[in-house]
C-alpha positions in Angstrom: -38.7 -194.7 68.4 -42.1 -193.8 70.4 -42.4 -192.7 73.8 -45.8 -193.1 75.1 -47.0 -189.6 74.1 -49.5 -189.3 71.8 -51.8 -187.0 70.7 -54.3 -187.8 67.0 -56.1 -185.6 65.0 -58.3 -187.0 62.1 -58.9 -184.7 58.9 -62.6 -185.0 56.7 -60.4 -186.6 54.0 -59.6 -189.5 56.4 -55.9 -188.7 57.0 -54.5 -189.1 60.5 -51.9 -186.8 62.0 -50.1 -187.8 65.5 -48.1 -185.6 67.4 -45.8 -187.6 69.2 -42.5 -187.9 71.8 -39.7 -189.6 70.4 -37.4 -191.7 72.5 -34.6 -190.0 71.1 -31.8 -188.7 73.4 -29.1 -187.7 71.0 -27.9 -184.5 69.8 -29.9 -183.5 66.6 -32.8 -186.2 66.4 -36.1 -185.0 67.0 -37.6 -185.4 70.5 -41.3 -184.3 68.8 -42.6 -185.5 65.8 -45.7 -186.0 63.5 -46.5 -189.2 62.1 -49.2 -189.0 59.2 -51.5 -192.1 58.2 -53.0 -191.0 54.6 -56.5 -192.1 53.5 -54.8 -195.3 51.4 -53.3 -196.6 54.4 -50.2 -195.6 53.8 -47.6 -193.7 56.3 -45.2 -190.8 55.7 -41.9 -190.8 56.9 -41.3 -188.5 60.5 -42.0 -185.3 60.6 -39.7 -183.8 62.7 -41.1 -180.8 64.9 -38.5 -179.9 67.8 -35.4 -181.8 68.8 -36.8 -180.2 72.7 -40.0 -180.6 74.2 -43.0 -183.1 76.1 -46.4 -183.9 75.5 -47.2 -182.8 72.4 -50.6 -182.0 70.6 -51.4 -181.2 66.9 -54.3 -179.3 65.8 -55.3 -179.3 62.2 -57.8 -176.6 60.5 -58.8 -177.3 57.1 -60.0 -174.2 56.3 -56.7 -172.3 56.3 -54.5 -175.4 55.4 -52.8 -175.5 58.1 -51.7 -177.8 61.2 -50.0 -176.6 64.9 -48.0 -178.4 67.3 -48.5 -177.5 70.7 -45.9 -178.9 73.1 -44.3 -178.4 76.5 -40.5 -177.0 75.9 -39.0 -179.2 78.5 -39.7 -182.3 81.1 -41.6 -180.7 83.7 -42.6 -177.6 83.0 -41.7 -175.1 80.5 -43.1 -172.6 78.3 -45.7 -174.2 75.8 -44.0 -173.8 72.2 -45.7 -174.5 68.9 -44.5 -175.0 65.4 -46.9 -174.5 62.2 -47.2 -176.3 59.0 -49.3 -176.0 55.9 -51.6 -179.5 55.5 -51.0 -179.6 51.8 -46.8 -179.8 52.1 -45.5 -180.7 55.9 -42.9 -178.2 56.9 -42.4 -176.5 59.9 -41.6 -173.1 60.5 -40.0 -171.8 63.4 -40.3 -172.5 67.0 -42.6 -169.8 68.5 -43.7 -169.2 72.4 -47.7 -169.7 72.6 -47.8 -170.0 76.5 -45.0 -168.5 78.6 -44.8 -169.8 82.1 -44.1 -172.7 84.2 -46.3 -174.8 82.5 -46.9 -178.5 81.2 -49.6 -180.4 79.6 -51.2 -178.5 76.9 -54.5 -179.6 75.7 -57.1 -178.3 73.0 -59.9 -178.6 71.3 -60.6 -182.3 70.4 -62.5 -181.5 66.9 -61.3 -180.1 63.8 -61.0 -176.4 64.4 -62.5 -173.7 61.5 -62.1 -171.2 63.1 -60.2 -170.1 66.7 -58.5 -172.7 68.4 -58.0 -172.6 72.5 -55.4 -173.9 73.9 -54.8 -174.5 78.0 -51.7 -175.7 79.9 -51.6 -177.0 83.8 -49.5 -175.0 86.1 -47.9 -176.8 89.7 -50.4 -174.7 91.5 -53.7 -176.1 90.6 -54.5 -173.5 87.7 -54.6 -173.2 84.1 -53.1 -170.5 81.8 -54.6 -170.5 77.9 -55.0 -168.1 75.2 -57.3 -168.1 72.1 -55.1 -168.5 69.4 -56.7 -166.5 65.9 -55.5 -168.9 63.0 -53.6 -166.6 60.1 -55.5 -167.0 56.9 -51.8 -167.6 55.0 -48.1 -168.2 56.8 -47.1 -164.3 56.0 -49.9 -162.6 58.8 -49.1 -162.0 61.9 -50.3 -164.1 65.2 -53.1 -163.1 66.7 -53.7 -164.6 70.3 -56.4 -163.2 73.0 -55.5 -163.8 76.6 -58.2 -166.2 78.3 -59.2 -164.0 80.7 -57.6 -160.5 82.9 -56.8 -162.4 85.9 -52.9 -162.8 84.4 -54.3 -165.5 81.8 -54.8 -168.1 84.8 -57.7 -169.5 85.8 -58.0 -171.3 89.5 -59.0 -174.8 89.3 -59.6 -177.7 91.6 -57.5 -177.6 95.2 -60.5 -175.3 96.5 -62.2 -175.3 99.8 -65.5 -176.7 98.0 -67.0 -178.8 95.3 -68.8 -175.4 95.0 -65.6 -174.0 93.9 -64.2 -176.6 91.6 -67.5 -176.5 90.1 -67.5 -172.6 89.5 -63.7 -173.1 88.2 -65.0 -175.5 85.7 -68.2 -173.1 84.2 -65.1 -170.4 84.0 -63.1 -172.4 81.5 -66.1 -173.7 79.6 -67.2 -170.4 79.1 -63.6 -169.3 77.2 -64.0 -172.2 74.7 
């Protein structure tokens, strides 16, 4: 069933969510999934997220019960896509553009967010694109995202004349998150 995609989360409570690619290639089984390890050791069936996608990441925030997959909406490049679930009842809502672009690898936060959660994704060019995603406090608000910076939400990194440069690129991102 796995690919060898795999992104973890752990909540305070202990249980384990994994975002994961599937090795399914027929019509109808999911491609991205969430597995879920509880506290007693036990595991829940698959969560299916998207029957599309790559390199998916979940993101869990306690506070507002709620979990987000991140993931790439095809090999290669894509748009980065997400899907939504509360913690408390797995069940994902619609598919929803986060990142449009010709992007791939979408990373985050490593921690539990509380509060806003960042989200970046790797363009061919040597740059970034990201946006601050505003968590809804319950699944009726609307989606509130804020563009990393004014430069067309990209941010040059890396394949620069200098170490000067890649180090500059690297203060610009750290400052966003």
């Amino acid at each position: 069933m796995a690919d060898d995609h795999i992104n973890l989360e752990v909540a305070s409570n202990g249980t384990l969510y994994a975002a994961i690619k599937t090795s399914y290639d027929s019509s109808g089984r999911p491609v991205i999934g969430l597995l879920v390890r509880r506290p007693s050791g036990t595991w829940d069936n698959l969560y299916s997220v998207d029957t599309i996608g790559t390199r998916g990441v979940v993101v869990i925030n306690e506070a507002a019960n709620s979990l987000i997959v991140a993931y790439t909406s095809a090999n290669g490049s894509g748009n980065i896509l997400y899907k939504r679930s509360p913690l408390s009842s797995i069940s994902f809502g619609a598919r929803t553009t986060l990142i449009s672009g010709s992007l791939n690898n979408v990373s985050t936060t490593k921690q539990i967010a509380s509060g806003d959660a960042v989200f970046v994704a790797a363009t061919s060019g040597n740059s970034m694109a990201g946006l601050r995603y505003a968590w809804p406090a319950t699944s009726g608000t609307t989606l509130a995202t804020t563009a990393l910076n004014t430069t067309g939400n990209t941010i040059s990194l890396f394949g620069k004349d200098s170490p000067a440069d890649d180090e500059a690129a690297l203060e610009d991102l750290l400052a966003l998150v």
